[in-house]
N, C-alpha and C positions, 0 to 999 in steps of 0.2 A: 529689786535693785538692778541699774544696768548693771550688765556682765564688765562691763572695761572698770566701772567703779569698784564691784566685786575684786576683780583681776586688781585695779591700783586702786586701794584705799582713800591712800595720800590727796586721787586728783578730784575726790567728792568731798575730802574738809577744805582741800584749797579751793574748788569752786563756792565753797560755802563762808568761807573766809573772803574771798573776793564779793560776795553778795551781800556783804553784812556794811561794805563801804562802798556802793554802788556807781558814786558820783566821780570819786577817786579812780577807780578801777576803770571807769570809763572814759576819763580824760585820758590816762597812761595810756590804753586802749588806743585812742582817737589818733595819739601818734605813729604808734606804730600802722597803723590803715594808712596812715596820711603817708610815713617813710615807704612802707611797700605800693602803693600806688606811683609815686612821686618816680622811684626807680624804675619798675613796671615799665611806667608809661613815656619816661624818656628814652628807656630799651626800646620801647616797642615805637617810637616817632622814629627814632634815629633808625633800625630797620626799615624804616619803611620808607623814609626817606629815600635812605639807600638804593631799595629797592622800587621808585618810584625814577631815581636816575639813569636805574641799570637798564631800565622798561625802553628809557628814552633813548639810549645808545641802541639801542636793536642788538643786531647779533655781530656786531663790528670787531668780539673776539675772535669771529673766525676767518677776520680779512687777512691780508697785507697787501701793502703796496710798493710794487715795483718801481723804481724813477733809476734815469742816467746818475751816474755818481759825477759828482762837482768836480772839477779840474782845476777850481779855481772862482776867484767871486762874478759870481751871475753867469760861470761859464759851465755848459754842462749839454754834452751831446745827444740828441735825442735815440731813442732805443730802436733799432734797427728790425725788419721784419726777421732775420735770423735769428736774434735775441729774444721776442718775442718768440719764435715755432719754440726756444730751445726751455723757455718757461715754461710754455705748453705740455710739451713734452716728459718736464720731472715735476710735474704738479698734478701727474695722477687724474683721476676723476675730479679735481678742485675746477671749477669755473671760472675760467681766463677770461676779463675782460681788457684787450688793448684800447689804451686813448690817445687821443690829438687833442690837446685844451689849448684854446685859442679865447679872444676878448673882442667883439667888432659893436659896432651902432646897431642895433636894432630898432626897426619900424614901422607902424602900422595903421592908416590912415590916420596921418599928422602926427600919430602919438609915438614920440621914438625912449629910448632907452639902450644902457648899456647892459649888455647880458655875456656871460660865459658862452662859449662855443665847445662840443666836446666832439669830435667825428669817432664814432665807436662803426667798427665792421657789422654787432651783432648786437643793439642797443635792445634788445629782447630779453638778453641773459641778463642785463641789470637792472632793466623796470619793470614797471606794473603800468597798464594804461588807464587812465581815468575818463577818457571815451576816444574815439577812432580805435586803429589797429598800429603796430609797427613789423613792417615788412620784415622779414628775416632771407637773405641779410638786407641791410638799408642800401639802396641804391641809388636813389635819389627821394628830396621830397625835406622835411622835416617834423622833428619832435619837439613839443614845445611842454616848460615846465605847468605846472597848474597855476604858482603865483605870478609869472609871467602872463600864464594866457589873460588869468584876472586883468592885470594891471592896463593891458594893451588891448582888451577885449577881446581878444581874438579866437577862433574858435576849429573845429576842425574844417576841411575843406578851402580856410580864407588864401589869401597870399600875403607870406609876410617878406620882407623886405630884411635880410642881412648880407649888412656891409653895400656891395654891390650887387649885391644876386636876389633876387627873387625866388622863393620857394613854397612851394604849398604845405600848408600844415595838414600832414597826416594822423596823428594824435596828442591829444593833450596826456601828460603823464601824470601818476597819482605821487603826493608828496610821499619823501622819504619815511618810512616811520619812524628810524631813529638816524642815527648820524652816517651820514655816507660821505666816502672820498669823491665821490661826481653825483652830489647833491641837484636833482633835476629841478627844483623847487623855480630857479630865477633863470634858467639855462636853455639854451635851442643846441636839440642834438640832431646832428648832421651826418652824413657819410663823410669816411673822412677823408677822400680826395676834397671835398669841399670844405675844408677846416685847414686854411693856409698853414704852412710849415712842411716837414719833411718829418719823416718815423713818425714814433712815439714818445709823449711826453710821460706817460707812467703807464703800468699794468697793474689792474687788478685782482686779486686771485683770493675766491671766497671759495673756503674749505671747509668741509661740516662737522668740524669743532675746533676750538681752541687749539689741541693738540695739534690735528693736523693741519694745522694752517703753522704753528710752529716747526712741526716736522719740514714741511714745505717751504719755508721760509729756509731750512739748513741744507735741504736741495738743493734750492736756488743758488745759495752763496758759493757751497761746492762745485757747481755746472757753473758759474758766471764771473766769479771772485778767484777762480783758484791761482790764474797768474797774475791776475791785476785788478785792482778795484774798479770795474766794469757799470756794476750796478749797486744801488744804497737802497737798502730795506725794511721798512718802518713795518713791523706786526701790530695794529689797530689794538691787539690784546694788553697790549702796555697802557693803554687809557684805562681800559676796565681794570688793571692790575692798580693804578694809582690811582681814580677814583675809588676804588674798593679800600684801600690803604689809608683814606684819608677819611672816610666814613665810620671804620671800625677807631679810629684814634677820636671823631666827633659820640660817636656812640660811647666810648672807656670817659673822653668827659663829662656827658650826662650825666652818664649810671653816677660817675662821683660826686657830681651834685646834689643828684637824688640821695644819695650815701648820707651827706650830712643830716637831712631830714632824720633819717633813722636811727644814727647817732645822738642826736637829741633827744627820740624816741628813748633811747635806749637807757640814758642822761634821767627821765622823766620816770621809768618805771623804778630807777635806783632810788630815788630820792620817794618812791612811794612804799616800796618794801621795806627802807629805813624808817618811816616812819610809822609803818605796821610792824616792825620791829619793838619800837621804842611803847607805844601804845599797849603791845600784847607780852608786856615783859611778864604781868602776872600770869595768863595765861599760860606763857611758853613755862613758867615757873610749876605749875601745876600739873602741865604733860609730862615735863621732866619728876614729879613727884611723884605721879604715878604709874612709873615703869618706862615712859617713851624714852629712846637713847637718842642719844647726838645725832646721831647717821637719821633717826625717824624724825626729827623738828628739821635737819637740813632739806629734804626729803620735801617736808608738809611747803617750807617755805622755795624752792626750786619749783614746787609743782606749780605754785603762785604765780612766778614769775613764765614759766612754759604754757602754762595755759592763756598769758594776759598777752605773748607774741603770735602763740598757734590762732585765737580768736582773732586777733587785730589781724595777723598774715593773713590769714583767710577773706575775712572783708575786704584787705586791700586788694590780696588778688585776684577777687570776682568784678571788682572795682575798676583794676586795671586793665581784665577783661573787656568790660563795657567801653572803656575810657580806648584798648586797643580796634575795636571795633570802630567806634566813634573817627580814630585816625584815619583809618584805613578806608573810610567813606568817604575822606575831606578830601585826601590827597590824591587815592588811586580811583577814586568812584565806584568801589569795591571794597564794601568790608569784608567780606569772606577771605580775600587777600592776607588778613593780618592773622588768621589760622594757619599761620608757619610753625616750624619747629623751634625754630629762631625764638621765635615772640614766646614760646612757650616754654624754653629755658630763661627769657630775662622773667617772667614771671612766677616761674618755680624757686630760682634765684634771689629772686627777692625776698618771696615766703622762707626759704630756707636761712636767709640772710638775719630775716626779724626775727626769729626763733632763734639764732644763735645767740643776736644782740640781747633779746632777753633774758636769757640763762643766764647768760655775764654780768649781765645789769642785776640780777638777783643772786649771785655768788657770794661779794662781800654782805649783804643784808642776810643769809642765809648763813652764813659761818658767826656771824655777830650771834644771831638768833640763837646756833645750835650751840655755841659756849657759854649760856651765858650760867654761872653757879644756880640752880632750882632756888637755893637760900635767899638771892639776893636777888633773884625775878620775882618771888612771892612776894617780897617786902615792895616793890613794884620801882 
């Protein structure tokens, strides 16, 4: 005999009571697979989801960005080369980038367009190049985005034509990978005496984490804010704090959807151990006539109902397994990706969830069973 059956009696006449009405046993069954998959797997989309957004911000928690504080509508003074040394300065090893954004005509045999202008002193520290080089520091010359160069053709070595000036294209830049405040993608980056205006229009300040870039951001205000509202400072981390905020509230409505599934699940196995109730009154009459107590038919019927959630949890969550992989292929092109810890509490969660559901769902059939008089279960 297995040892767990040795060890619980109860769970080899309930598996054998469960066997004796197969068809039954496996529809109740088929619910609960279908409830814990159904949770499972909208846990494990909605992570990945998530997780497929976060991918696309890049690492934009560990920006902020510096700009002139408003004085008034559309009035706001550009940030002075002092303002910037004094960012510099309480921002630590974080990487300063100052900018000049401007807007002019670009163009380039015949084909023209409007594009951003950024004049960055050290356009190094914020891109990546997708071929040519970028001088450090820029001194003359320009950078051009990649879906710019596409659009205009234009290539490294050409001469492109902004505004009034003619400049040679030194590098085409590689697109941002996720969201950046001086997005190169449509953009021609300049030195910034050639980026009309005066100062700076913002400073960038990427810090290597979340934390210290908030830390940095309460330097800043300290050094720049302390007699007067100087500078306004937007920390990039408040997107990832709100997209993350509104994911976990789309994930709690899933999971509750999926919830209903399993409540009816739950609904399906009651209305089946009532009726194995009703059917084994003589039976149950018989055990009680031969010694079994209340506590040993509550027992035989409880294991009924634990074994018909533990069997269905289980298919569903090797089910949701499959089904989390499957996601994890669609959306990030990486199933391996959905072997998180995450995805592996919504799917322990769920098994744990249908095993509850069932126990409950076989309590009231289980207490009917375990009272019912021997005398008047024989008579059937």
């Amino acid at each position: 005999m297995n040892p767990i059956y040795r060890r619980f009696p109860t769970l080899l006449i309930a598996r054998r009571n469960l066997a004796r009405t197969k068809a039954r046993s496996a529809l109740a069954m088929l619910g609960i697979v279908i409830g814990v998959l159904a949770i499972a797997s909208l846990g494990v989309f909605g992570a990945t989801l998530s997780q497929s957004v976060a991918g696309s911000l890049g690492d934009i928690g560990n920006q902020i960005v510096v700009s002139p504080a408003s004085e008034g509508p559309g009035e706001a003074t550009p940030l002075t080369d002092r303002e910037v040394r004094e960012i510099e300065r309480v921002s630590g090893d974080a990487q300063v980038v100052p900018v000049r954004q401007n807007v002019s005509r670009v163009s380039f045999r015949g084909e023209q367009t409007v594009a951003t202008l950024y004049g960055m002193p050290d356009p190094a520290a914020a891109y990546e190049v997708e071929r040519g080089r970028i001088p450090s520091p820029l001194r003359s010359g320009a950078l051009v985005g990649a879906n710019l160069a596409d659009d205009l053709e234009v290539d490294v070595g050409d001469s492109l034509t902004v505004g009034n000036r003619t400049v040679r294209v030194l590098a085409v830049l590689e697109p941002a990978a996720g969201f950046s405040p001086v997005d190169p993608g449509s953009a021609v980056v300049l030195p910034v005496r050639d980026v009309g205006g005066t100062g700076f229009t913002s400073v960038v300040v990427d810090a290597e984490s979340g934390e210290a870039a908030n830390e940095t951001a309460v330097a800043i205000r300290a050094a720049l804010n302390e007699r007067e509202e100087r500078v306004s400072i937007f920390e990039l981390g408040q997107i990832v704090e709100q997209v993350g905020s509104v994911f976990e509230a789309v994930n709690l409505f899933l999971v509750g959807i999926g919830s209903i599934s399993l409540v009816v699940a739950g609904v399906s196995i009651l209305n089946v151990m009532l009726m194995s109730t009703i059917e084994r009154r003589g039976e149950i009459g018989v055990l009680r006539a031969v010694g079994y107590q209340r506590r040993d038919v509550l027992k035989i019927m409880l294991s009924e109902a634990l074994l018909l959630g533990l069997v269905g949890g289980a298919v569903g969550a090797v089910l949701s397994l499959g089904g989390g992989l499957l996601i994890a292929q669609l959306i990030l092109g990486d199933a391996a990706s959905a072997l998180t810890p995450t995805n592996g509490l919504y799917i322990l969660a769920a098994l744990g969830f249908a095993i509850v559901t069932s126990v409950l769902s076989g309590l009231y059939p289980a207490y009917k069973a375990a009272n019912e008089e021997p005398v008047e279960a024989l008579r059937g």
